[in-house]
Each structure stands twice: as C-alpha cells, then as structure tokens.
N, C-alpha and C positions, 0 to 999 in steps of 0.2 A: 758308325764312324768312331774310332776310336781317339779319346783324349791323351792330347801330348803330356809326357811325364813333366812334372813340375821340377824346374832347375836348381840344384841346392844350393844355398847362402843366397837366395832371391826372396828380399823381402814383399809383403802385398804392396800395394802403391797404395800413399795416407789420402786420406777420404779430404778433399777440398773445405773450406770453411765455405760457409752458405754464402751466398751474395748479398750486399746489405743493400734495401732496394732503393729507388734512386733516389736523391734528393730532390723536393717539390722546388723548383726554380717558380721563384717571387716574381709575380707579372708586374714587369718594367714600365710598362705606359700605365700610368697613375694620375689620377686628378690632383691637382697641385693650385698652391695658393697664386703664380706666376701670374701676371697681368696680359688680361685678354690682348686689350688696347695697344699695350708696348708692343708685344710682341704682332700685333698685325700695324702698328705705326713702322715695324725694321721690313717691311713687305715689297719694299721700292714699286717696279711696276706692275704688282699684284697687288699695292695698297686698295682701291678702289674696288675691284671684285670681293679682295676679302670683306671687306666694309659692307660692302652688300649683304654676302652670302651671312655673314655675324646677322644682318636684321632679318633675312627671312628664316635664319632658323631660329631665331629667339620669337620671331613672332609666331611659326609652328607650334612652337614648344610650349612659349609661356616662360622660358627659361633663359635667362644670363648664361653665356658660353663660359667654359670653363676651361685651362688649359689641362689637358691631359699630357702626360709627359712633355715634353719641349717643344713639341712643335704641330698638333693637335689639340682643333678648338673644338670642344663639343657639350651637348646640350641634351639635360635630362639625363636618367640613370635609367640604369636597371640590374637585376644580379645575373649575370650569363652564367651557366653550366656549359662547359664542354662535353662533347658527347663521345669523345674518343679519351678522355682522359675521366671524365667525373668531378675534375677541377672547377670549382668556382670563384667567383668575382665581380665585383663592380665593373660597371661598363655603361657607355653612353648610347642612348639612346639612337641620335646623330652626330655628325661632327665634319669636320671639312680640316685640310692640309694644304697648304701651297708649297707644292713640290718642284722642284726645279723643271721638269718639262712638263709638269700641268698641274691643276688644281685636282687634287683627290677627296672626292664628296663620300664619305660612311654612311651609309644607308640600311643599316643593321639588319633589316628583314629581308633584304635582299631584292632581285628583279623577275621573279618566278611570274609574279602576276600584271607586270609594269609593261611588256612589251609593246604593245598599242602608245603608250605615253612615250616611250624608250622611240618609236617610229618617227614620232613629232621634235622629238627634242631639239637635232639639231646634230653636230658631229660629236662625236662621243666612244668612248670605248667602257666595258665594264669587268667586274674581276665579282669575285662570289657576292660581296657585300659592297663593292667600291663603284662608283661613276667617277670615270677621270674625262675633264674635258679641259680643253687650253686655255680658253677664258668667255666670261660671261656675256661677253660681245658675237659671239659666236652659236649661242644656242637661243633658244626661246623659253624666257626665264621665267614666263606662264607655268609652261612644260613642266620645268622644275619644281615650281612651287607645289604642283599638284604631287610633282612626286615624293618629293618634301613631307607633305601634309600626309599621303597615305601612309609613308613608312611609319612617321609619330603613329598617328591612328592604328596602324598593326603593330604596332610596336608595345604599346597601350592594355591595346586588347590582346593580348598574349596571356596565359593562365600565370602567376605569381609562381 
C-alpha cells in the first residue's frame, strides 16, 4: 500500500502538553469539634432514637460520639485506605445519621457475615457498609447491639 504524498505548506500537528494529574479532593466529612448533644437535641422526632443509638454505640466502643462532618455521629477511629484510589484517612469506626426518611446506621465492616442477625432484626434495608432502618421502635434493638458489638470487634481486629 502506498503512502499518500505529504501536502506542502502543511505543518506536523504540535505535540499536546502532558495532563497535570488530578487534584487529590480533601475528604469533606471530618471529625469536628461541633457538639454531640446540640446537634442531636435539633432531632425533633428522632430526638429519642438518637439518644439511644448515641448510648449503645458509646457503650460498644468505649468511646464519646464525635461529630464527623455536620450531620454524622460517630465513634472510635481508624485509618481507611481506599482500594481503588490508594487514598488514605481517618475514619470512624461506627457512626449513625438521622436522615430524613430513616436513620442511617455505619457499620464499617460491613454485613458479609451478619446475615443470620440481619434475619432477626426486624425491617430493614442495607447498602455496602450502611443499615437504614425507620426507627428503633420497629426493630429488635438486642439484634442491633449484637451487631453493633461485632462490627467494633472486626473493626478492632483488623491488621493496622
């Protein structure tokens, strides 16, 4: 096959400058100095579950809730790595949300081995790391604690 003749007064095309690569976006939910208390005293008819859920994770934990960003209470640390990015960071342990249509429970280690517990619970729905349930009048808050206690527990026992 033969090559087409080169057109004259046609420059080469200039070589791209290299791509500068992306800027590391600063993980936005942060542990912050903001008050547990207040912020679960503006709870209106979630005051009472949060109240709860604040003593069974502090009694899990051993640990004072912290607010992480504005609107996430959570308990205990540890450094998460990403495994798609290699990013790391602080991160809690547990934590709990009262979200407009339900309470959103962190349970960091996830429900891989929880299913039998997950059976008893109560109604419920779950996301990779999250248990969202409507409220704590509704589940068996036994249930909970066990599952509470095991995520600490693997959470724990995780290599540093």
């Amino acid at each position: 096959m033969k090559k087409a003749p080169k057109k004259p007064g046609r420059k080469p095309a200039a070589k791209k400058p290299a791509k500068k690569p992306p800027k590391k976006a600063e993980l936005k939910t942060k542990v912050n100095a903001a008050s547990v208390s207040a912020f679960l005293d503006k709870q209106g008819a979630r005051r009472d579950d949060c109240r709860a859920l604040d003593a069974l994770f502090s009694r899990a934990t051993g640990d004072k809730g912290r607010m992480w960003g504005t609107s996430i209470v959570g308990y205990g640390s540890y450094v998460y790595t990403s495994p798609a990015t290699g990013r790391s960071g602080d991160w809690m342990e547990i934590g709990f949300s009262p979200r407009a249509q339900n309470l959103t429970l962190y349970l960091m280690d996830g429900f891989s081995e929880r299913q039998a517990l997950l059976a008893r619970l109560g109604p419920h729905s779950t996301g990779k790391s999250c248990l969202y349930i409507k409220r704590l009048a509704d589940i068996d808050t036994a249930v909970l604690e066990q599952l509470v206690q095991r995520s600490v527990a693997a959470m724990r026992a995780r290599p540093a």
